[in-house]
C-alpha positions as semicolon CSV with decimal commas, in nm:
position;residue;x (nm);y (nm);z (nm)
1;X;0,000;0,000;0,000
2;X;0,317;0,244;0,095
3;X;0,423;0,218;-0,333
4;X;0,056;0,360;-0,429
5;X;0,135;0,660;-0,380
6;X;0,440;0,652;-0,594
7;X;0,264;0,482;-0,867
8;X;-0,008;0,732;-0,898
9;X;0,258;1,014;-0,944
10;X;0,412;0,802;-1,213
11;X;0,091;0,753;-1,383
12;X;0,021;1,125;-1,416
13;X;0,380;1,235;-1,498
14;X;0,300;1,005;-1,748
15;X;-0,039;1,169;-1,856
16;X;0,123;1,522;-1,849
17;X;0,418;1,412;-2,070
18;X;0,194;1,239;-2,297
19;X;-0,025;1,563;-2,305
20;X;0,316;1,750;-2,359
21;X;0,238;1,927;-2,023
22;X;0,519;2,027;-1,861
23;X;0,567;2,162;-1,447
24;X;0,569;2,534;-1,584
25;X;0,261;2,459;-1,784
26;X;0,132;2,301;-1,457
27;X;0,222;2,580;-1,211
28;X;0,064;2,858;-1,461
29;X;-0,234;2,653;-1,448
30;X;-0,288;2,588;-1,090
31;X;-0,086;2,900;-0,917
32;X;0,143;2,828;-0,657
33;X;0,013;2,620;-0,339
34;X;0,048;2,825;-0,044
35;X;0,016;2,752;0,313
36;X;-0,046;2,980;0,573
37;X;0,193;2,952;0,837
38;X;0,062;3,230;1,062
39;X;-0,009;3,027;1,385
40;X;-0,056;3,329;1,598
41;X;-0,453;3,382;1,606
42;X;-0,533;3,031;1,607
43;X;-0,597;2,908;1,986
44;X;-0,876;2,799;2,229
45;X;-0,966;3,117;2,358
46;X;-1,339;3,120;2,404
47;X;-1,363;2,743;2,445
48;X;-1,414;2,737;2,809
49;X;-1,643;2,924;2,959
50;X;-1,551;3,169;3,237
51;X;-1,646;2,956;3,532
52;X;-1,455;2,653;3,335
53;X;-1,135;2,559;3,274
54;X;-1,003;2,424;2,896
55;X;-0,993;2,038;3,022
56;X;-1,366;2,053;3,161
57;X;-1,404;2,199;2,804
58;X;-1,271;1,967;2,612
59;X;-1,430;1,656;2,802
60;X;-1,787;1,870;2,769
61;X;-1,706;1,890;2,402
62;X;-1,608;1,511;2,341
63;X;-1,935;1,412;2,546
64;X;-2,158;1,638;2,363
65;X;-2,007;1,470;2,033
66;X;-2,015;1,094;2,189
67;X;-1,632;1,101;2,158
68;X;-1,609;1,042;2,550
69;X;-1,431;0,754;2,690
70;X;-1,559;0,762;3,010
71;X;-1,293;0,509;3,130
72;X;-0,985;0,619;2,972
73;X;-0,718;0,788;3,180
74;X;-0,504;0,968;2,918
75;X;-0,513;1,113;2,594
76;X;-0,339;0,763;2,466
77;X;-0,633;0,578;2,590
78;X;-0,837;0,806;2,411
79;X;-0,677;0,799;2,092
80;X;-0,576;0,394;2,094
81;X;-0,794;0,271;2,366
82;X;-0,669;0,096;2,662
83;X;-0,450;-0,173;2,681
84;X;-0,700;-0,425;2,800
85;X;-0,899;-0,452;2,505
86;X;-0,601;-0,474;2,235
């Protein structure tokens, strides 16, 4: 599964030289691909309400969205589950 990726880029180099396409032609078509890497404004300010603090949030949040283990202890239990049921 890891060489699909490489394959599909091979099979549309392969289009785009067939179709005499080449990266200029490709760039001048699509623009440039920017990313914004301003990281300053983005936070969790206005998560938590003023009587709450972010983890009570965050655990209201999950709930709400029935993405609340009730019995996991950390964020790894969260994200693999515990190490009971593997």
């Amino acid at each position: 599964m890891s060489g699909q990726p490489d394959e599909a880029l091979e099979v549309l180099r392969g289009v785009w030289s067939a179709q005499g396409q080449t990266s200029s032609d490709l760039a001048e078509a699509f623009g440039t691909a920017k990313s914004c890497k301003n990281m300053k404004n983005v936070g969790f300010d206005g998560m938590a309400d003023d009587d709450e603090d972010l983890r009570t949030a965050w655990r209201g949040r999950l709930q709400r969205e029935g993405k609340l283990n009730p019995d996991a202890g950390s964020i790894r239990d969260l994200v693999l589950g515990s190490p009971e049921v593997r």
